[in-house]
N, C-alpha and C positions, 0 to 999 in steps of 0.2 A: 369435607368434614365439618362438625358444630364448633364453633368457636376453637375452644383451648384442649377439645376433646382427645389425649393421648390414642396413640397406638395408630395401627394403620385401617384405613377409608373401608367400608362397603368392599368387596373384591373383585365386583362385576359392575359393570356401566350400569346394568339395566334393572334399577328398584321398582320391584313389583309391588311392594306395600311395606306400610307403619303403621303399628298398633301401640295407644299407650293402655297398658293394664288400665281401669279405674279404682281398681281395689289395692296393689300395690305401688302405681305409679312408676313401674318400671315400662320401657320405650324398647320395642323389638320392632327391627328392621328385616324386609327380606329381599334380596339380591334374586337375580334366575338359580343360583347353585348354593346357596348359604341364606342362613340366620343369622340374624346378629343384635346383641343385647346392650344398650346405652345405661350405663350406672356407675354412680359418682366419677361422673368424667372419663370416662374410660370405655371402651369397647370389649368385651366379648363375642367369640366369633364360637359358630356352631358350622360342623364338615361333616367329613364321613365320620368321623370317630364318637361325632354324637348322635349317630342315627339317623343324619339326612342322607338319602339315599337318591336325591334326583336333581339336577341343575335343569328340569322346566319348572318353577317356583313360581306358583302365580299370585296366590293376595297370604296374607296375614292377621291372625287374629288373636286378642289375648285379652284372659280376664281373670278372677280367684288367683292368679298365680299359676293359670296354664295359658300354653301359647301353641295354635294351631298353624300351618303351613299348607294350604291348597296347592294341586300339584298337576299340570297338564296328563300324567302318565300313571302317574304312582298313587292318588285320591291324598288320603290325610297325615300326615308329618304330624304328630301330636306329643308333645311333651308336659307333662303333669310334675312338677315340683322339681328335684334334684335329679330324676334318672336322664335316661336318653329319648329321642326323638322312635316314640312307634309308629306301625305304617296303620294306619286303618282304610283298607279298600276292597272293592267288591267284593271279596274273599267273603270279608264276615260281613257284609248286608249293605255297603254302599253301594247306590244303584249305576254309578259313572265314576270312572276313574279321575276323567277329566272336572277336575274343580276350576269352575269362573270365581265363584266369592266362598265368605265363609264369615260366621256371624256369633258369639256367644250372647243370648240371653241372660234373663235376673234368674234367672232359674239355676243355670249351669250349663244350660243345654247348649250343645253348637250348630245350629244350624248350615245347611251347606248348597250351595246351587253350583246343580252341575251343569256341564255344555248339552246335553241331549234329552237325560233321562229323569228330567225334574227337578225336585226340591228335597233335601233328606234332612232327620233331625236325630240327635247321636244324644242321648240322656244319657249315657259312660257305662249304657247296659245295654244298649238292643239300639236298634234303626226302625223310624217312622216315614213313609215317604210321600211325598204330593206329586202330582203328577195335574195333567189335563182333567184329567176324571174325578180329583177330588178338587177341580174349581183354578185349577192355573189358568193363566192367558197362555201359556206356550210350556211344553217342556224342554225349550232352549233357556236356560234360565241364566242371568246377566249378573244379579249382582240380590245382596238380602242381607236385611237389619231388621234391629228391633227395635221400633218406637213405640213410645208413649201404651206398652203392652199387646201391642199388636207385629206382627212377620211383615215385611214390606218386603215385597221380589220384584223386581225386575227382569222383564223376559225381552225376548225379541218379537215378541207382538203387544205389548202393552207391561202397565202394572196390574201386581194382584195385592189385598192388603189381607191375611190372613187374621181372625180374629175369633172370639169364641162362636159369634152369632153366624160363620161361614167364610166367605172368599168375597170380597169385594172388587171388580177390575174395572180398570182404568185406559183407556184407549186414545187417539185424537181424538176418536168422537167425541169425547168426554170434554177435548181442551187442551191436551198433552201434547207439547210440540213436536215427541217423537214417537216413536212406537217402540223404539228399540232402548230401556231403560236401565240404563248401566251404572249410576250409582243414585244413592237418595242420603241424604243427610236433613235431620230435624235441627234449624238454628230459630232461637226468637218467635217462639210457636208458631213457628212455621217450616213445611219439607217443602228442599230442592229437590228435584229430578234431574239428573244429568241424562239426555236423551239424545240421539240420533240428529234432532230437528232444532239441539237448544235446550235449554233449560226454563225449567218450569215450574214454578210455585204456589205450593197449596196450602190453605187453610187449614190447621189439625182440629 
C-alpha cells in the first residue's frame, strides 16, 4: 500500500497497470480480477457488483473522468462517470477481444491494441479500425499513446506513428533496439521505447 493509504491493499499480486486521470487527478489501479480507485487517502475497490466481469485484467486507462479496463477475454471494461463498468467487444465492432494496451486521446477517443487483429479507435459512437493494410507494422499490436498529436503503436515487428499525413514505421533497420515494442513514453522532448532488444530513444 501508499504510505498512510486506509483500507485493504490491491486484492491480487498481479498489477497490470495505473492510470492517473489528467483532467481529474484521480489514480485508478488494475489488479488481474479488480479495479481500484486512490482518493483522499482511501481505496475504492470495483468486482462484480460494479460490472467487472473478468479476472484476465490487462492494462488501464483513464481520462475526462472515464476509466477504461483492457481484458485478455472480455475486450473493454468501461465506465463513464457514476454508473457501472460496461463490456464493449466484438459484439458491437471491436475487432479482438484480446486487449494488449489501451489509450485515451485529447479528443476523447480510446484508442485500443489488440493481440492479433490491429488497432481499433472507440469515439463513444462507432469503431475505426487499423490494420496491416491501413499502414501497421504488424497486426499483433503491443502497446499505443498519444503523443505530441500523433497514435504511437507498438507491434511485434516494429513501431508505427499514426498521423494526419499517414503511418510512419519504425524497424531496427531504422535504429530500434528491438522490434518487438511494448511501451513508449514522451519525457523531456523526448520518446522512450521499451523494446525486446532494450530501450531506445528518439528525438520528437
Amino acid at each position: 500500500c501508499m504510505e498512510d493509504i486506509q483500507g485493504p491493499c490491491p486484492w491480487h499480486a498481479s498489477v497490470t497497470g495505473v492510470a492517473v486521470d489528467p483532467v481529474t487527478g484521480r489514480t485508478w489501479l488494475a489488479d488481474t480480477g479488480a479495479v481500484h480507485r486512490i482518493g483522499h487517502r482511501r481505496w475504492t475497490h470495483y468486482y462484480r457488483r460494479a460490472g467487472i466481469s473478468s479476472n484476465r485484467i490487462t492494462r488501464i486507462a483513464a481520462r475526462y473522468g472515464k476509466v477504461a479496463a483492457g481484458t485478455v477475454d472480455q475486450g473493454i471494461l468501461l465506465k463513464d462517470g457514476g454508473g457501472p463498468f460496461i463490456s464493449l467487444d466484438d459484439r458491437g465492432g471491436l475487432t479482438d477481444n484480446w486487449v494488449m494496451d489501451l489509450a485515451w486521446d485529447r479528443t476523447g477517443a480510446l484508442w485500443v491494441a489488440t493481440c492479433t487483429r490491429g488497432l481499433g479507435r472507440w469515439d463513444g459512437s462507432r469503431w475505426t479500425s487499423w490494420t496491416t493494410r491501413e499502414g501497421l507494422s504488424d497486426d499483433y499490436t503491443l502497446s499505443v499513446d498519444e503523443i505530441d498529436g500523433r497514435i504511437w503503436v507498438g507491434t511485434l515487428r516494429g513501431l508505427t506513428v499514426l498521423s494526419p499525413g499517414g503511418a510512419t514505421r519504425l524497424t531496427t533497420r531504422d535504429g530500434l533496439a528491438g522490434d518487438e515494442v511494448h511501451d513508449v513514453l514522451a519525457h523531456g522532448g523526448k520518446v522512450y521505447l521499451a523494446t525486446d532488444g532494450g530501450l531506445t530513444e528518439l528525438e520528437m
